[in-house]
C-alpha positions as CSV (number, residue, x, y, z in Angstrom):
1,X,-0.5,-34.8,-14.3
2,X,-2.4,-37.1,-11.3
3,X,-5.9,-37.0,-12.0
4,X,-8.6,-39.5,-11.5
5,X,-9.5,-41.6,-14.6
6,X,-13.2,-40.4,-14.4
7,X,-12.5,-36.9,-14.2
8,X,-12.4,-34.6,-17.2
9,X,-9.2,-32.2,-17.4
10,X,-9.0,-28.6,-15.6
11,X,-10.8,-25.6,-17.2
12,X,-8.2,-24.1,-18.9
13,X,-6.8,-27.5,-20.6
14,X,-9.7,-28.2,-22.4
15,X,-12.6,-26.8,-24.9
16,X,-15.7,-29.1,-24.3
17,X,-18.0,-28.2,-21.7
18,X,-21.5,-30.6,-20.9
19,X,-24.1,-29.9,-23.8
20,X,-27.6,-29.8,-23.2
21,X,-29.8,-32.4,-24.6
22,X,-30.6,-31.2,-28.5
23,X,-27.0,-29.8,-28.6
24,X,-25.8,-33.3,-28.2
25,X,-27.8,-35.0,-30.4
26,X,-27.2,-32.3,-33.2
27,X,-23.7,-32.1,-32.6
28,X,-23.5,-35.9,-32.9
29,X,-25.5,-36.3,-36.0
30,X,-22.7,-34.1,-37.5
31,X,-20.1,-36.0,-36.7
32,X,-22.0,-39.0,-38.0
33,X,-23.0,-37.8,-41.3
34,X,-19.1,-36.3,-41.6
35,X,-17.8,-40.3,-41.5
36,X,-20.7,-42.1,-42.9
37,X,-22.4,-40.2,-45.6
38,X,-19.0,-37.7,-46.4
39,X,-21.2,-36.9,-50.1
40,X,-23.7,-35.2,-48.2
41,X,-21.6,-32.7,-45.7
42,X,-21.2,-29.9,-44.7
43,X,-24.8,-30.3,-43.4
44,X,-27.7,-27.8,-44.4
45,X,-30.4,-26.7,-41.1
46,X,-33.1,-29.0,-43.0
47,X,-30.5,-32.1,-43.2
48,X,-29.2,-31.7,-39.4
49,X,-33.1,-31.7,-38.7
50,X,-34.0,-35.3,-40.8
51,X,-30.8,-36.9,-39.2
52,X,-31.9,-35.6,-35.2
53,X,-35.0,-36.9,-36.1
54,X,-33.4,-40.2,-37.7
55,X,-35.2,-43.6,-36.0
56,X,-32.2,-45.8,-36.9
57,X,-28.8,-45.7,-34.4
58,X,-30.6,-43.3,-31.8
59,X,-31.7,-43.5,-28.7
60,X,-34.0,-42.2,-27.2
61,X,-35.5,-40.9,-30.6
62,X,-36.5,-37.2,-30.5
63,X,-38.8,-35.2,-32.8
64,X,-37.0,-31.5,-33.2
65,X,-38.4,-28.6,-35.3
66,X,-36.0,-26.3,-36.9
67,X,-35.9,-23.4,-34.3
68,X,-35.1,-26.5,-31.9
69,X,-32.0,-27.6,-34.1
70,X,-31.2,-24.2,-35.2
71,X,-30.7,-22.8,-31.3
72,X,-28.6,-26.1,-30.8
73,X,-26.2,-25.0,-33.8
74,X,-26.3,-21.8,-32.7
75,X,-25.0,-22.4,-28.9
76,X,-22.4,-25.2,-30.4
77,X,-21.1,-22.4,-32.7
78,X,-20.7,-20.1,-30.0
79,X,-18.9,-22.7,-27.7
80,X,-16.6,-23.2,-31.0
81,X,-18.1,-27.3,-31.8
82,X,-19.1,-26.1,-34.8
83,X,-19.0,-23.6,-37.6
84,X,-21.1,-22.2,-40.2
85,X,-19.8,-22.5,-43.4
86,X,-21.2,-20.9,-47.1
87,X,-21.9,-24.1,-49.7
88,X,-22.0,-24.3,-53.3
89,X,-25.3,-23.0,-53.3
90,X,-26.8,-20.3,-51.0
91,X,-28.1,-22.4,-48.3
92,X,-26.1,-22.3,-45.6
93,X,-24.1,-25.4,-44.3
94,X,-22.5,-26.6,-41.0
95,X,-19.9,-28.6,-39.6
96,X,-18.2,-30.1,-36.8
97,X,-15.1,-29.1,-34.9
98,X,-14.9,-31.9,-32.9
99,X,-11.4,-33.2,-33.4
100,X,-10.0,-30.0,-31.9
101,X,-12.7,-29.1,-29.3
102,X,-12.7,-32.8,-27.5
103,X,-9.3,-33.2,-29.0
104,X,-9.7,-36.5,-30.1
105,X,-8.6,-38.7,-33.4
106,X,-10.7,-40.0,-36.2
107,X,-11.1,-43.0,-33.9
108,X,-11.9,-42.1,-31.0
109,X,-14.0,-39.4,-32.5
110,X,-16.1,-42.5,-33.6
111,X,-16.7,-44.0,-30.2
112,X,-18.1,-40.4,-28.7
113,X,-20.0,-39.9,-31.7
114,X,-21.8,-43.0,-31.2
115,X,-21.8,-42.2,-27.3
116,X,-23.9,-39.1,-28.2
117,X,-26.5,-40.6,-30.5
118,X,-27.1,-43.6,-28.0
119,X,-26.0,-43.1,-24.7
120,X,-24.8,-45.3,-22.3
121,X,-24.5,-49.1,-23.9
122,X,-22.0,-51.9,-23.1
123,X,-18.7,-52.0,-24.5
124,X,-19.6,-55.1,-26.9
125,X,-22.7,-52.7,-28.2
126,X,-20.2,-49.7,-28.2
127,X,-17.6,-51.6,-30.5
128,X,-19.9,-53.2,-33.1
129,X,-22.0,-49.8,-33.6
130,X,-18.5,-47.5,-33.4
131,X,-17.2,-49.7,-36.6
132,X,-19.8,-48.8,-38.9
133,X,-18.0,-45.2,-39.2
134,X,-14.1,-46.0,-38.0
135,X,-12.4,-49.7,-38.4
136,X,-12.5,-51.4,-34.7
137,X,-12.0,-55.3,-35.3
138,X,-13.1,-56.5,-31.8
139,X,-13.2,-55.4,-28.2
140,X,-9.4,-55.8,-27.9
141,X,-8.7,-53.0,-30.6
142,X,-11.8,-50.8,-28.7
143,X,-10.4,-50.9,-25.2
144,X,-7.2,-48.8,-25.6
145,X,-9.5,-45.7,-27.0
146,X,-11.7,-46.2,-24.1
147,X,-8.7,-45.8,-21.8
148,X,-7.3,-42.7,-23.5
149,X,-10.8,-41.1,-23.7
150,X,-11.4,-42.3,-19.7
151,X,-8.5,-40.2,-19.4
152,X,-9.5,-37.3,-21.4
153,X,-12.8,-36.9,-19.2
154,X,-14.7,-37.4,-21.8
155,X,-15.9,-41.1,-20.9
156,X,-17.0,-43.1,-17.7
157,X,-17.9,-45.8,-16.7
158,X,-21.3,-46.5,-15.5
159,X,-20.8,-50.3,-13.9
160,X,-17.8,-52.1,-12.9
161,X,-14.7,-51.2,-15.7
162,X,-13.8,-54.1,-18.3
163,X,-15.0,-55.8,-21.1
164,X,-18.8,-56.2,-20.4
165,X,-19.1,-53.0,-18.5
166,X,-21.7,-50.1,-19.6
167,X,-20.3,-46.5,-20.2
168,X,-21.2,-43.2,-21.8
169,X,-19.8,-39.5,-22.3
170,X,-18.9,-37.0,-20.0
171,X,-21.2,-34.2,-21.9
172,X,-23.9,-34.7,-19.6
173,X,-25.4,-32.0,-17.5
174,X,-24.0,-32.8,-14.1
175,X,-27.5,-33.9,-12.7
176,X,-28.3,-35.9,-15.9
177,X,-25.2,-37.8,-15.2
178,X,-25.6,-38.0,-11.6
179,X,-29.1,-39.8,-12.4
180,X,-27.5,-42.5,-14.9
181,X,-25.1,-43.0,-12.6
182,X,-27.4,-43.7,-9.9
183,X,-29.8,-46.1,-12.6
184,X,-26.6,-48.3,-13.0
185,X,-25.5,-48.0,-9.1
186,X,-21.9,-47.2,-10.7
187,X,-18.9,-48.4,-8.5
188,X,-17.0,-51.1,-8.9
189,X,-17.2,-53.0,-5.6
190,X,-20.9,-52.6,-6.2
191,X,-20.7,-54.3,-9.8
192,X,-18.3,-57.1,-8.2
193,X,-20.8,-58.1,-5.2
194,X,-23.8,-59.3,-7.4
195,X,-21.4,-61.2,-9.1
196,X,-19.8,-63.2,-6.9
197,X,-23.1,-63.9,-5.4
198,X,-24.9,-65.4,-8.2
199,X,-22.1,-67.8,-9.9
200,X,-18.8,-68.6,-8.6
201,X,-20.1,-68.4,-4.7
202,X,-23.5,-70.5,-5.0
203,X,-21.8,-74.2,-6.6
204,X,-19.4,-74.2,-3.7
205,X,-21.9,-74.3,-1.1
206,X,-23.3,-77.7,-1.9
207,X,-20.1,-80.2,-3.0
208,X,-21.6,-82.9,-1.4
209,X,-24.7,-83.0,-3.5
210,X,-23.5,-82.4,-7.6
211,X,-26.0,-84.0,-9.5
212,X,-28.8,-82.8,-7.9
213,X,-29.4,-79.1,-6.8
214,X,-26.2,-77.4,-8.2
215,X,-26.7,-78.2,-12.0
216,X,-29.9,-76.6,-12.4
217,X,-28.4,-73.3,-11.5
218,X,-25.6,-73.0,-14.4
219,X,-27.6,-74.5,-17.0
220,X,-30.4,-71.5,-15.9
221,X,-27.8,-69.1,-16.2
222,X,-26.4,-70.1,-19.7
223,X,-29.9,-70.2,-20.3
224,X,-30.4,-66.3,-19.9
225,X,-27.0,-65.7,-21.3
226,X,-27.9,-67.3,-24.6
227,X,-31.0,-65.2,-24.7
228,X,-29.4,-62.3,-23.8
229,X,-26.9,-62.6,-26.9
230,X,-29.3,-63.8,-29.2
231,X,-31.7,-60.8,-28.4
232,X,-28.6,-58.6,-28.4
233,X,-27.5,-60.0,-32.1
234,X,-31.3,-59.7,-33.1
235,X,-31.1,-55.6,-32.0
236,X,-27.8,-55.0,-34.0
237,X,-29.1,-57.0,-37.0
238,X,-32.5,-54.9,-37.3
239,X,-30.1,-51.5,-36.3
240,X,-28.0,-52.8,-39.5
241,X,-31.2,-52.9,-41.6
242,X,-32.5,-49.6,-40.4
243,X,-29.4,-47.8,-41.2
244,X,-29.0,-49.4,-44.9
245,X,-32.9,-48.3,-45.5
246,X,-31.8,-44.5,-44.1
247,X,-28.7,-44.9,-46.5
248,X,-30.6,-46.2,-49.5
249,X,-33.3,-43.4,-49.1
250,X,-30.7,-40.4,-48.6
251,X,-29.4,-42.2,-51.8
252,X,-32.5,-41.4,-53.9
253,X,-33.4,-38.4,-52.6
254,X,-29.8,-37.4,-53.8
255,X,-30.6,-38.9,-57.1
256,X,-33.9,-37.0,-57.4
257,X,-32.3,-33.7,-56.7
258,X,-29.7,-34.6,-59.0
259,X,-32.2,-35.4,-61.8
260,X,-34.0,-31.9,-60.8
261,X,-31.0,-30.3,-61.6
262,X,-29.9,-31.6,-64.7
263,X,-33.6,-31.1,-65.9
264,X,-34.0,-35.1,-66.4
């Protein structure tokens, strides 16, 4: 089947369809409690609630109430992303159907998941984030799933495709998508111009004269790239210690029930 890359299957050979706003983040925070905190899922209303709400791995962060997050499940249940499922106890408990409705592996499950909670982000950001819940060594391993899920329709690319391009889902509302696409002027002949123009076309216009005008320009820009990792390592290492605070306080409140409980 010839299709483009960016486009997302026909109708009737697929399940997903674009999710609005507080269905994507609830849907996500599903999938990210599934892989990461496997102890506390199937997710009760209250928990989907704290973890939409969560300040660490989301973006932008959101503040829903529970008839917010509870009309969210209830449309995702209806479009069959997620079911409602009877606990232990009597509250009632939810989780994903992801792998089937996106039909996607554990993997690439990962890399939407993180897609959903964050949005667009560069392919470096994409890969050190995605490995917290699946195993992805380094932007080598990462670029294969972001083929297949290209593919799929489920992922585009927002700048030029590659290693230090910036993509996101597919689940957008078409005008929502239309607007980030617009933000990063998507298009790879676009991406390639500014490019050309601001490193490998500027030294050769001045041979005659190295040691004068033409340094200044390189140095400048390894300049701003050292900033710009240094500042990008500095985000991922406070993301790291928000997420292991989140962690370590789901941890007690865990223990604390479990004391309650066991009458302790």
């Amino acid at each position: 089947m010839q299709e483009s890359i960016n486009s997302p299957e026909p109708a009737s050979g697929r399940r997903w369809r674009p999710l609005e706003r507080n269905e994507r983040r609830v849907v996500g925070v599903l999938a990210e409690k599934a892989k990461t905190t496997p102890d506390n899922y199937p997710m009760s209303l209250n928990a989907v609630v704290t973890g939409s709400n969560q300040k660490s791995n989301r973006f932008p962060q959101m503040t829903l109430d529970e008839g917010q997050v509870q009309e969210a499940l209830d449309s995702l249940r209806k479009s069959g992303a997620v079911a409602l499922i009877q606990g232990d106890s009597r509250v009632e408990k939810y989780r994903h159907l992801l792998y089937d409705w996106l039909g996607v592996d554990k993997t690439e499950l990962a890399v939407m998941t993180e897609l959903l909670l964050r949005g667009a982000q560069t392919v470096g950001d994409l890969r050190a984030r995605a490995a917290r819940m699946e195993p992805i060594k380094d932007i080598g391993e990462l670029m294969p799933i972001v083929d297949r899920l290209r593919q799929k329709g489920l992922l585009v690319y927002l700048t030029a495709p590659g290693r230090g391009g910036v993509v996101t889902h597919n689940l957008y509302q078409p005008q929502e998508l239309a607007k980030l696409q617009a933000e990063h002027g998507s298009g790879d002949a676009e991406q390639a111009a500014p490019a050309a123009s601001s490193s490998s076309y500027r030294p050769p216009t001045a041979p005659p004269a190295p040691a004068v005008a033409p340094p200044s320009a390189p140095a400048a820009g390894e300049l701003t790239a050292l900033r710009d990792e240094v500042a990008s390592l500095k985000r991922d290492l406070a993301e790291t210690r928000e997420h292991l605070e989140s962690a370590t306080s789901e941890l007690r409140r865990e223990l604390a029930d479990l004391k309650t409980q066991l009458g302790v």
